[in-house]
C-alpha beads as a LAMMPS data file, in Angstrom:
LAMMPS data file: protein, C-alpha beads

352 atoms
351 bonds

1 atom types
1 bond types

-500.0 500.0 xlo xhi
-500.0 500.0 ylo yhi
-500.0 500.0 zlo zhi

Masses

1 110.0

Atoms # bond

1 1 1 -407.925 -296.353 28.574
2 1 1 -405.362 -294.568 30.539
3 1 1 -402.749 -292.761 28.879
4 1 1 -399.334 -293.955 29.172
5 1 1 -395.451 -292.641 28.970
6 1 1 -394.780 -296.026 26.677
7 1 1 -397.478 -294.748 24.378
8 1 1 -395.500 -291.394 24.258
9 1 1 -392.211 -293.267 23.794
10 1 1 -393.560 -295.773 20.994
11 1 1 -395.079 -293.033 19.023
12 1 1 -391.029 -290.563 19.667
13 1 1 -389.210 -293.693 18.296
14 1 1 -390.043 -292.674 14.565
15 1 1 -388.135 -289.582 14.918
16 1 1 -384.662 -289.701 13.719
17 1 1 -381.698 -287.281 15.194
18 1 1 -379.694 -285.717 12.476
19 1 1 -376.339 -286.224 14.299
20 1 1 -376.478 -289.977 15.564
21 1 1 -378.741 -291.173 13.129
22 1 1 -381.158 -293.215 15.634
23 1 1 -383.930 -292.319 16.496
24 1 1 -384.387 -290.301 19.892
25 1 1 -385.643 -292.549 22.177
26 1 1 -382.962 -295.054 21.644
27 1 1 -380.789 -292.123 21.503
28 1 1 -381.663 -291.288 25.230
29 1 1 -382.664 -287.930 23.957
30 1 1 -386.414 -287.561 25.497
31 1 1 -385.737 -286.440 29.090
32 1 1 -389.346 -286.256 30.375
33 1 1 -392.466 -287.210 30.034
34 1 1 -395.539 -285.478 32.324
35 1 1 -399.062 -286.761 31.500
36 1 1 -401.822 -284.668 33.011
37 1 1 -405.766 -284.652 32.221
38 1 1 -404.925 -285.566 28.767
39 1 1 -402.745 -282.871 28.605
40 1 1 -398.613 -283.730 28.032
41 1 1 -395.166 -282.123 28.367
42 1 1 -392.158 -283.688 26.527
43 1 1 -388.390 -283.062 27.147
44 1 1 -386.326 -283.422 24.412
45 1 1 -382.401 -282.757 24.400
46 1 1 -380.563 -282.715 21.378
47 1 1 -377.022 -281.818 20.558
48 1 1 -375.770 -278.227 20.494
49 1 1 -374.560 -278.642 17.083
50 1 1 -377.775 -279.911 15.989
51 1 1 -378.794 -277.056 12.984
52 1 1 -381.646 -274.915 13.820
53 1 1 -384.061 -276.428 10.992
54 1 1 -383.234 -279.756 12.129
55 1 1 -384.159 -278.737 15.720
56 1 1 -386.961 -277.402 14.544
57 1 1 -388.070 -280.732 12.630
58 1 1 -387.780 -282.901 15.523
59 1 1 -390.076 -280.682 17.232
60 1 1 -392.582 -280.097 15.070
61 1 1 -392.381 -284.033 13.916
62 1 1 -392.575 -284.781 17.639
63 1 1 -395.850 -282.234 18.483
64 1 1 -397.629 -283.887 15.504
65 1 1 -396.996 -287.299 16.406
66 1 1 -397.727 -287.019 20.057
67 1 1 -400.904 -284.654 19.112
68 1 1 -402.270 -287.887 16.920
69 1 1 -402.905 -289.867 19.877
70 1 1 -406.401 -290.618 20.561
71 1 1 -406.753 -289.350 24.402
72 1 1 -404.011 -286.528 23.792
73 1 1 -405.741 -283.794 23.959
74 1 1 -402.447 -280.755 24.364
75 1 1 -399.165 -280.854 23.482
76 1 1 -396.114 -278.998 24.835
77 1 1 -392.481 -279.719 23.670
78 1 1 -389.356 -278.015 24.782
79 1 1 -386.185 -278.596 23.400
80 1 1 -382.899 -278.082 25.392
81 1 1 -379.428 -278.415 23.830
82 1 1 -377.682 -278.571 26.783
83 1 1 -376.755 -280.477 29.820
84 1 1 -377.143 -279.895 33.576
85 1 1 -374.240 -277.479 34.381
86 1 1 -372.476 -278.584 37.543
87 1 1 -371.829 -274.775 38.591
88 1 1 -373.551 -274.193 41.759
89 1 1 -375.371 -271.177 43.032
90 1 1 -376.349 -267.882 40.739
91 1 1 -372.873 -267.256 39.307
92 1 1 -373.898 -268.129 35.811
93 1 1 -377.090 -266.277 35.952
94 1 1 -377.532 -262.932 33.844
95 1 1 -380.380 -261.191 35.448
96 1 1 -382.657 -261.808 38.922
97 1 1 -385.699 -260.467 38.976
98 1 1 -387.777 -260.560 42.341
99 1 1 -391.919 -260.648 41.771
100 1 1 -393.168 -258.916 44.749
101 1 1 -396.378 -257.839 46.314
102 1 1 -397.483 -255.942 49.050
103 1 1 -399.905 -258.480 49.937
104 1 1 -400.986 -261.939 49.786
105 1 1 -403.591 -263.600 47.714
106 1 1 -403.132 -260.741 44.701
107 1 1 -401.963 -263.220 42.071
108 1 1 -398.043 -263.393 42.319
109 1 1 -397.413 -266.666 41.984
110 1 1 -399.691 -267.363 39.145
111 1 1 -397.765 -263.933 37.739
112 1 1 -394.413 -265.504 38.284
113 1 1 -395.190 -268.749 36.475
114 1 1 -396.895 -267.403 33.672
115 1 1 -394.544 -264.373 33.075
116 1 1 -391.330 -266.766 32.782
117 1 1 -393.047 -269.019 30.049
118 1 1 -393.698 -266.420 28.821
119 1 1 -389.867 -265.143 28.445
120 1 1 -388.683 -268.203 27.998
121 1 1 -390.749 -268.140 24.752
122 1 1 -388.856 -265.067 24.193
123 1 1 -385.745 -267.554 23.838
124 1 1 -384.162 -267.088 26.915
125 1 1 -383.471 -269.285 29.372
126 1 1 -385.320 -269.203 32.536
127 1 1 -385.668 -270.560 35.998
128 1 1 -388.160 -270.052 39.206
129 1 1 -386.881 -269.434 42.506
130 1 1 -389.704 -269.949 44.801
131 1 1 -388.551 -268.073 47.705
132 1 1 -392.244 -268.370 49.807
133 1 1 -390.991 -270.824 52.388
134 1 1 -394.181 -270.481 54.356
135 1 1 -396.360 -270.894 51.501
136 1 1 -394.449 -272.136 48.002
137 1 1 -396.841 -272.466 45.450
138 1 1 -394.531 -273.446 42.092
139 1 1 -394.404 -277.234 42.696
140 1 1 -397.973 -277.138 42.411
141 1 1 -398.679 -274.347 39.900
142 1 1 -395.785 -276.197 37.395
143 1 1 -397.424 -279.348 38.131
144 1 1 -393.882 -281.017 39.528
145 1 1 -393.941 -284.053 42.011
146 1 1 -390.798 -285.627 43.550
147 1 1 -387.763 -284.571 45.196
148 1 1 -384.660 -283.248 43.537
149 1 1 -381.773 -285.651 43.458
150 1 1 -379.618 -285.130 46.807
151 1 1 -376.760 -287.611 45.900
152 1 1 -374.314 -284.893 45.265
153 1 1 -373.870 -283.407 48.880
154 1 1 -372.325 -280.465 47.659
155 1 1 -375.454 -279.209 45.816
156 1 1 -378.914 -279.782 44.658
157 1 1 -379.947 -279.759 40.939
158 1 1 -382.828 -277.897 40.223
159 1 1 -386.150 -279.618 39.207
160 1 1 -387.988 -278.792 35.941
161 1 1 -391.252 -278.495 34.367
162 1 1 -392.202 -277.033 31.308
163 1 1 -388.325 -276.406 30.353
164 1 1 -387.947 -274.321 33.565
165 1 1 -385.479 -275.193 36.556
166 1 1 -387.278 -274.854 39.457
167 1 1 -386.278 -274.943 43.187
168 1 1 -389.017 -274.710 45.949
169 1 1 -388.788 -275.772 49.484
170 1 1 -392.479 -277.494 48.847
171 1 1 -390.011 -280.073 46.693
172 1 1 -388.713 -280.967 50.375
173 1 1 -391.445 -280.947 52.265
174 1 1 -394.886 -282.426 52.147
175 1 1 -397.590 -280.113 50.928
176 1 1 -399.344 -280.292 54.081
177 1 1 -397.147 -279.940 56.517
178 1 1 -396.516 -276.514 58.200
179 1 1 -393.104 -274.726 58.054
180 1 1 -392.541 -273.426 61.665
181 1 1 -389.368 -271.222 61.639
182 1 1 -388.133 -268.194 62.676
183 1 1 -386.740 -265.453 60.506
184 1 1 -383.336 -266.741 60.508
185 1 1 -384.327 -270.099 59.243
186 1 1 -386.156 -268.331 56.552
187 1 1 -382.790 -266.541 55.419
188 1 1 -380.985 -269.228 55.785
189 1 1 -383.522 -271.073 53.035
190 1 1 -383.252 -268.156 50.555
191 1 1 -379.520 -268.616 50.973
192 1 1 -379.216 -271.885 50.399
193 1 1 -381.541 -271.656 46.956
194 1 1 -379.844 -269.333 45.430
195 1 1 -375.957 -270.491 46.494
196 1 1 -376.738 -274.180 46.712
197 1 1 -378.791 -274.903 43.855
198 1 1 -376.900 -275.589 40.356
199 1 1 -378.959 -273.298 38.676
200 1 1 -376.239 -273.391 35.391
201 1 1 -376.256 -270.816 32.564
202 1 1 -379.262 -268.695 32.353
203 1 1 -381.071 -265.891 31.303
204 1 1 -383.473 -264.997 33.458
205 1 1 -384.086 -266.874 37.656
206 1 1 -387.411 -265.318 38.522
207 1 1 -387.781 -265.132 41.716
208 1 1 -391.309 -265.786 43.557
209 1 1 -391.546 -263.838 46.727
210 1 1 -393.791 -264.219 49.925
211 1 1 -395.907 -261.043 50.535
212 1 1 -394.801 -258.057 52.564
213 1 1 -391.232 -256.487 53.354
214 1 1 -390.073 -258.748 55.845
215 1 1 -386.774 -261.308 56.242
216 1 1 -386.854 -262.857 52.441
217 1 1 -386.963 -259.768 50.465
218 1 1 -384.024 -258.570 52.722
219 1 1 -381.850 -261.431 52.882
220 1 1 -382.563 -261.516 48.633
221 1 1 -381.358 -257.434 48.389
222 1 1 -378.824 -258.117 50.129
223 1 1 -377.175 -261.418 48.932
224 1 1 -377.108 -260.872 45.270
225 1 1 -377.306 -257.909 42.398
226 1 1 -380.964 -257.695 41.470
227 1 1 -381.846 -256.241 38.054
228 1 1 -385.050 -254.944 38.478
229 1 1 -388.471 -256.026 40.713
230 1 1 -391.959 -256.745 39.192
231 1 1 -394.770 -255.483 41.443
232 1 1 -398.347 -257.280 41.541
233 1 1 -401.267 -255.655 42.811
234 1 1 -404.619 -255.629 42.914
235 1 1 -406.853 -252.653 41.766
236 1 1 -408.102 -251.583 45.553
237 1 1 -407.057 -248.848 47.930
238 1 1 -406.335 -251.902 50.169
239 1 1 -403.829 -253.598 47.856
240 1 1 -402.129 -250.878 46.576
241 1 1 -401.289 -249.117 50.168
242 1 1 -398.932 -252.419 50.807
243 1 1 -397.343 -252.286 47.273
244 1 1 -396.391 -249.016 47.962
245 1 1 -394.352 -250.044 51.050
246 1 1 -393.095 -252.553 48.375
247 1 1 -391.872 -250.185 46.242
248 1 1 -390.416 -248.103 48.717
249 1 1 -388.325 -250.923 49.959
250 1 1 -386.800 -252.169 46.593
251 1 1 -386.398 -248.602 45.998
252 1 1 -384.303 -248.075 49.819
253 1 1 -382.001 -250.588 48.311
254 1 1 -381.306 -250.083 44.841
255 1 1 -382.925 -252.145 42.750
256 1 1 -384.883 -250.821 40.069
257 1 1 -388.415 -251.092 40.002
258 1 1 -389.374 -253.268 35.875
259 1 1 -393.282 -252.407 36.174
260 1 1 -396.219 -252.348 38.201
261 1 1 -398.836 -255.453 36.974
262 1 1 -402.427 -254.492 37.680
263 1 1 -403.813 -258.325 38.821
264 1 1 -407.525 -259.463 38.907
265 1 1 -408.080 -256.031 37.206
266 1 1 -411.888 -256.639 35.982
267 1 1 -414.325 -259.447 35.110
268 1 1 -415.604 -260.143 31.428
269 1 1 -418.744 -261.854 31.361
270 1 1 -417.985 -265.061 28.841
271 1 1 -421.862 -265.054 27.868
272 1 1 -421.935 -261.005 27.429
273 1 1 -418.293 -259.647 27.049
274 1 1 -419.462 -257.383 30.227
275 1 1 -416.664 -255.691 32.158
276 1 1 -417.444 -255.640 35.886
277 1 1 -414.285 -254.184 38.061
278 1 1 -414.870 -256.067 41.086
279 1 1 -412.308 -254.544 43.054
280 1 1 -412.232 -251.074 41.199
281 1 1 -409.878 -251.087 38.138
282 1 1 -407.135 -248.925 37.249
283 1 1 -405.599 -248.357 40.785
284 1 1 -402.083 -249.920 40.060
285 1 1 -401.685 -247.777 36.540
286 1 1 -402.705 -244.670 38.474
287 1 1 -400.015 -245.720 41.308
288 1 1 -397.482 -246.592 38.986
289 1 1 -397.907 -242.788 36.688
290 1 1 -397.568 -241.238 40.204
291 1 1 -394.385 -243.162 40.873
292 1 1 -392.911 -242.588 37.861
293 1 1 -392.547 -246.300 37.305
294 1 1 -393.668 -248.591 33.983
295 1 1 -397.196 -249.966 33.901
296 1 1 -396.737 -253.887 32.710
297 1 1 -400.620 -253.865 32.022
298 1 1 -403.837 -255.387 33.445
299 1 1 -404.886 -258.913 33.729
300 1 1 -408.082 -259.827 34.623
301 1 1 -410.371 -262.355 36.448
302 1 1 -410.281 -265.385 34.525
303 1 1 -411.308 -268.884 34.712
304 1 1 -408.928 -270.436 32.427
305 1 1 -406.281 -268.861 34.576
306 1 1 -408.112 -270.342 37.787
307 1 1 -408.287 -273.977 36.271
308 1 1 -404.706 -274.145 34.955
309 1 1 -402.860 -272.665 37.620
310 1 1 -404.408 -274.807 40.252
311 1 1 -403.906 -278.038 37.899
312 1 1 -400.415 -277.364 36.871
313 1 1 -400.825 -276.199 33.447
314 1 1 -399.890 -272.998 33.195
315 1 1 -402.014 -271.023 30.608
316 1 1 -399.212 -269.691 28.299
317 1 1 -397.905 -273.006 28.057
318 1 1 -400.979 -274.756 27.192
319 1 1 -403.425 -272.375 26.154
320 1 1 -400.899 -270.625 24.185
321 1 1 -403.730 -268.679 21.683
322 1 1 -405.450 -267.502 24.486
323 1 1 -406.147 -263.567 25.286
324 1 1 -405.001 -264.304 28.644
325 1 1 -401.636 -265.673 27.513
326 1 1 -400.731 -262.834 25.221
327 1 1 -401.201 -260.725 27.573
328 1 1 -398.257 -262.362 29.981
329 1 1 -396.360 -261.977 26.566
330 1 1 -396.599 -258.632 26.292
331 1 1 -395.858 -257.927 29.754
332 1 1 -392.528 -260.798 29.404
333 1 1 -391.715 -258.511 26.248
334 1 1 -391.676 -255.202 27.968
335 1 1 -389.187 -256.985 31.174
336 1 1 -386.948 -258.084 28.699
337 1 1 -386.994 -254.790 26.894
338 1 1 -386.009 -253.368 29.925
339 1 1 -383.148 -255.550 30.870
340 1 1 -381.781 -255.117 27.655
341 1 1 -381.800 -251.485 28.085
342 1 1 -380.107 -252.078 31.505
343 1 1 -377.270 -253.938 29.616
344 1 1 -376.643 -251.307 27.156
345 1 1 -376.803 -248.536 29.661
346 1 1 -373.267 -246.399 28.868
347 1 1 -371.402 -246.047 32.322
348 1 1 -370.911 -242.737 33.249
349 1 1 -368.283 -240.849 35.662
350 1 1 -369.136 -238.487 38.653
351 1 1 -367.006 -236.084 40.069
352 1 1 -367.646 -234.693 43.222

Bonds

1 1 1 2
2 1 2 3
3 1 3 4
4 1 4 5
5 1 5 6
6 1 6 7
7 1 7 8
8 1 8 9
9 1 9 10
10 1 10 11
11 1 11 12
12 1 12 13
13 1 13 14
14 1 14 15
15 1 15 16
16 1 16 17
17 1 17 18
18 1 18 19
19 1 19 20
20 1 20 21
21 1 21 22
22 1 22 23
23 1 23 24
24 1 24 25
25 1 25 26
26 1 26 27
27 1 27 28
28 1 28 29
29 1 29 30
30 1 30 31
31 1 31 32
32 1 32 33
33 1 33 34
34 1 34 35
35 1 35 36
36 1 36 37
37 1 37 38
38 1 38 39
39 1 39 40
40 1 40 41
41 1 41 42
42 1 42 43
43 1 43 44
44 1 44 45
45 1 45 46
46 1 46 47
47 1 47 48
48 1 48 49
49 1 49 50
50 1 50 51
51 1 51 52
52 1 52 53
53 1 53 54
54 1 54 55
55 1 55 56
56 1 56 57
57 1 57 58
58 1 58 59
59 1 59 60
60 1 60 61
61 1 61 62
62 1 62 63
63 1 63 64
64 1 64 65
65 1 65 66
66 1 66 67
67 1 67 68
68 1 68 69
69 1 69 70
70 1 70 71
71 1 71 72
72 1 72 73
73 1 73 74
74 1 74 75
75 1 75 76
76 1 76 77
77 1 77 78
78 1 78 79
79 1 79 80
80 1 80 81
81 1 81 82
82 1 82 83
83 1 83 84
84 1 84 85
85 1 85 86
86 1 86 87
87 1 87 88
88 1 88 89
89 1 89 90
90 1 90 91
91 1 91 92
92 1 92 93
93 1 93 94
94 1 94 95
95 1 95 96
96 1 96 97
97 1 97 98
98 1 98 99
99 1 99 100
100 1 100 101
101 1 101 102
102 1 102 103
103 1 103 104
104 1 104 105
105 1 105 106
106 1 106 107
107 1 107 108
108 1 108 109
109 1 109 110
110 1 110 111
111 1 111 112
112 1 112 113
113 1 113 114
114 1 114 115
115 1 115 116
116 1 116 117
117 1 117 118
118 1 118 119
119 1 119 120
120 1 120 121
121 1 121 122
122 1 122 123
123 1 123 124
124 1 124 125
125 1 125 126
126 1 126 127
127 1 127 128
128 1 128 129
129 1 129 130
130 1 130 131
131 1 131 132
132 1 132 133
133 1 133 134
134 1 134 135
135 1 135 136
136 1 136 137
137 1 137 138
138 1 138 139
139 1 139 140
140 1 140 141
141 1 141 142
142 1 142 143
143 1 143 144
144 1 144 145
145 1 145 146
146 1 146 147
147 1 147 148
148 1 148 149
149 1 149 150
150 1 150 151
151 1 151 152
152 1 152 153
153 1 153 154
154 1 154 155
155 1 155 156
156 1 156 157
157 1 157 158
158 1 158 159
159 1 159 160
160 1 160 161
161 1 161 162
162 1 162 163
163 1 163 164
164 1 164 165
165 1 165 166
166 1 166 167
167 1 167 168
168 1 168 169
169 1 169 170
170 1 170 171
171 1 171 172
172 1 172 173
173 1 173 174
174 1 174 175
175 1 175 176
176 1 176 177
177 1 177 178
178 1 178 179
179 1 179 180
180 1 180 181
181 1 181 182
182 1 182 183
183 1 183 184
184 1 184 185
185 1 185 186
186 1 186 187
187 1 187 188
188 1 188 189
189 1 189 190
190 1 190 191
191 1 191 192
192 1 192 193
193 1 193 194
194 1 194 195
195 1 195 196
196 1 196 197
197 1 197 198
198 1 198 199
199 1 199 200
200 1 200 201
201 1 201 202
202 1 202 203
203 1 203 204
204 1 204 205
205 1 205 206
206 1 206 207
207 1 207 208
208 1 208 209
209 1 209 210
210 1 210 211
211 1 211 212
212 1 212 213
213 1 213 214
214 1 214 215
215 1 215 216
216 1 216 217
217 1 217 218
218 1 218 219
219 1 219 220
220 1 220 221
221 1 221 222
222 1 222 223
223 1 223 224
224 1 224 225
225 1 225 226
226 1 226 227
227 1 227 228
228 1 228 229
229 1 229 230
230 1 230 231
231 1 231 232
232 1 232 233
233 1 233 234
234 1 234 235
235 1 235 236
236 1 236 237
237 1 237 238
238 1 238 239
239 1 239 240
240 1 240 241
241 1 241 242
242 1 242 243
243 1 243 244
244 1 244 245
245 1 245 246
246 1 246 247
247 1 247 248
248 1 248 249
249 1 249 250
250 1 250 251
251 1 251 252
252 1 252 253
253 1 253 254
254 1 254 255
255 1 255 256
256 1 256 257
257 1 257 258
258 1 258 259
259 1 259 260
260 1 260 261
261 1 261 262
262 1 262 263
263 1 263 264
264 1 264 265
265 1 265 266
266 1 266 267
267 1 267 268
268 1 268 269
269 1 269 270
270 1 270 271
271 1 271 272
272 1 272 273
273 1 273 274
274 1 274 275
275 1 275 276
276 1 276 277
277 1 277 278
278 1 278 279
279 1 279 280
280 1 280 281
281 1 281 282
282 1 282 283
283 1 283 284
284 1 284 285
285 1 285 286
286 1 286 287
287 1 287 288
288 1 288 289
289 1 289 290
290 1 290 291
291 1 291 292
292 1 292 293
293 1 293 294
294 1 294 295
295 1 295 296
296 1 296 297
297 1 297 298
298 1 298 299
299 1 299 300
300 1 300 301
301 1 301 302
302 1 302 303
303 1 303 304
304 1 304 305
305 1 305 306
306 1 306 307
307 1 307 308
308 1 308 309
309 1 309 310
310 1 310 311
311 1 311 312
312 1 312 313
313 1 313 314
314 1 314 315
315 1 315 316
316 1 316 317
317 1 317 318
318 1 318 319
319 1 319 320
320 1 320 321
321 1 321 322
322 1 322 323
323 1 323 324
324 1 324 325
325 1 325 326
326 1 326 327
327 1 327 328
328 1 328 329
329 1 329 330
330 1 330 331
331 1 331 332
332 1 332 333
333 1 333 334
334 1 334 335
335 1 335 336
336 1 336 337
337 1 337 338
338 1 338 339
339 1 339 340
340 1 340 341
341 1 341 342
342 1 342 343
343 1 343 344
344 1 344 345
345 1 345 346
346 1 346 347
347 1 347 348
348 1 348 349
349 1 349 350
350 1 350 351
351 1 351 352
């Protein structure tokens, strides 16, 4: 028997909210339901002045309930206590970070998703800007279908999935349909996310770039304050010659360079607990020591990271006890350090 949203609602309906005193699906207070391979993602909004043990109740009533069903097999509930903020563009967001690589097909994406559940379990609030136009990946790797809601004409609210806002040009167009533009097409895109998007009041919008040094990374530099750049690389000579140029571009414009992430780093056998470094191992760390730039930390070759990415369940989301995942937690731990260090930087005056 198929699982079912109604089965989700029925099961919501004994959970009271401490303000209104119904329970919160009469309440209007579960926002979203997503049911995937028995795995399922509940939105629940309650009132800002809702106390923080009461908050925490409701979820922990709701992640029992939920995890009682029969064909249920994970459970993942965010809580929001506030509403869609009508404020368009980046204005009320406190730090952009861009996630670059030299190349493609290193692991950004994946990187990007897993790195801002990761800081959003930090308690921040976070948001993906999936700047790829050629080749977006987040509608697919947070496991989001639809289109966002283009009544108001004025601006487009951002999707979500997994208590992230998300924008993506793959929300507008088909999966398999080509994007066929020229570079400024392309600008005008990243524009139009990051201006034309009500993004509201958050932490952290990471941004997911496309590969190289090219029109996007530019038009990004250039159109709003960056606070720092995550770099994603593979162990290989190959790999790390085009994060270099990376590098050296954020670096030509001012932004500060967060950490170097060593992707794919090795194999572990799961029969043996044999390393193999399939495409060498310890390339990025060595770059980033020569740069003089912080070493996030290696990730490597995994299959749980294969399956869940391509199936739109990220693995710090849903796998949350997994090696894998605490290692995107470390790494989210070390950005945020960072950032905060940024913040409480003392200004200093130059005389010249």
């Amino acid at each position: 028997m198929n699982l079912e949203k109604a089965t989700i609602l029925k099961v919501l309906q004994k959970i009271t909210d401490p303000i209104s005193k119904k329970n919160i699906v009469e309440n209007d207070m579960v926002k979203e339901i997503h049911i995937k391979d028995k795995n399922v993602q509940v939105v629940i909004e309650i009132s800002p002045n809702t106390p923080a043990d009461k908050r925490k109740a409701i979820e922990s009533s709701a992640q029992s309930l939920i995890s009682e069903i029969e064909q249920v097999k994970n459970v993942f509930i965010v809580i929001t206590a506030e509403k869609t903020n009508l404020v368009k563009g980046v204005k009320q967001v406190k730090h952009i970070i861009a996630v670059a690589s030299g190349k493609g097909g290193v692991g950004k994406s994946t990187t990007t998703t897993n790195l801002a559940i990761a800081m959003q379990k930090l308690g921040l609030k976070v948001g993906i800007m999936d700047a790829d136009v050629f080749g977006p990946s987040q509608p697919r790797m947070l496991g989001i279908k639809g289109k966002p809601d283009a009544s108001n004409k004025q601006a487009l609210p951002p999707m979500e999935g997994y208590g992230l806002k998300a924008m993506s040009i793959g929300f507008l167009v088909a999966e398999d349909k080509p994007i066929v533009w020229r570079g400024p097409m392309v600008m005008s895109a990243v524009k139009q996310m990051l201006n034309d998007v009500m993004w509201g009041e958050l932490d952290v919008l990471m941004v997911d770039m496309p590969p190289g040094t090219g029109d996007a990374q530019l038009t990004l530099a250039q159109s709003v304050p960056l606070s720092g750049a995550v770099i994603v690389s593979t162990p290989q000579d190959i790999a790390l010659i085009d994060a270099r140029k990376g590098i050296a571009m954020f670096q030509k414009v001012n932004v500060p360079i967060l950490g170097i992430i060593e992707n794919m780093s090795m194999f572990i056998c799961p029969n043996c607990n044999h390393e193999s470094h399939i495409f060498a191992n310890g390339g990025a760390k060595s770059e980033a020591k020569k740069l003089g730039v912080n070493f996030l930390g290696e990730i490597p070759i995994d299959i749980d990271i294969r399956k869940t990415s391509d199936t739109g369940l990220p693995i710090v989301a849903t796998k949350p006890d997994n090696p894998q995942s605490k290692i995107y937690m470390e790494m989210a731990k070390q950005i945020n350090n960072s950032l905060n260090n940024q913040k409480n930087k003392k200004p200093t005056i130059q005389f010249s």
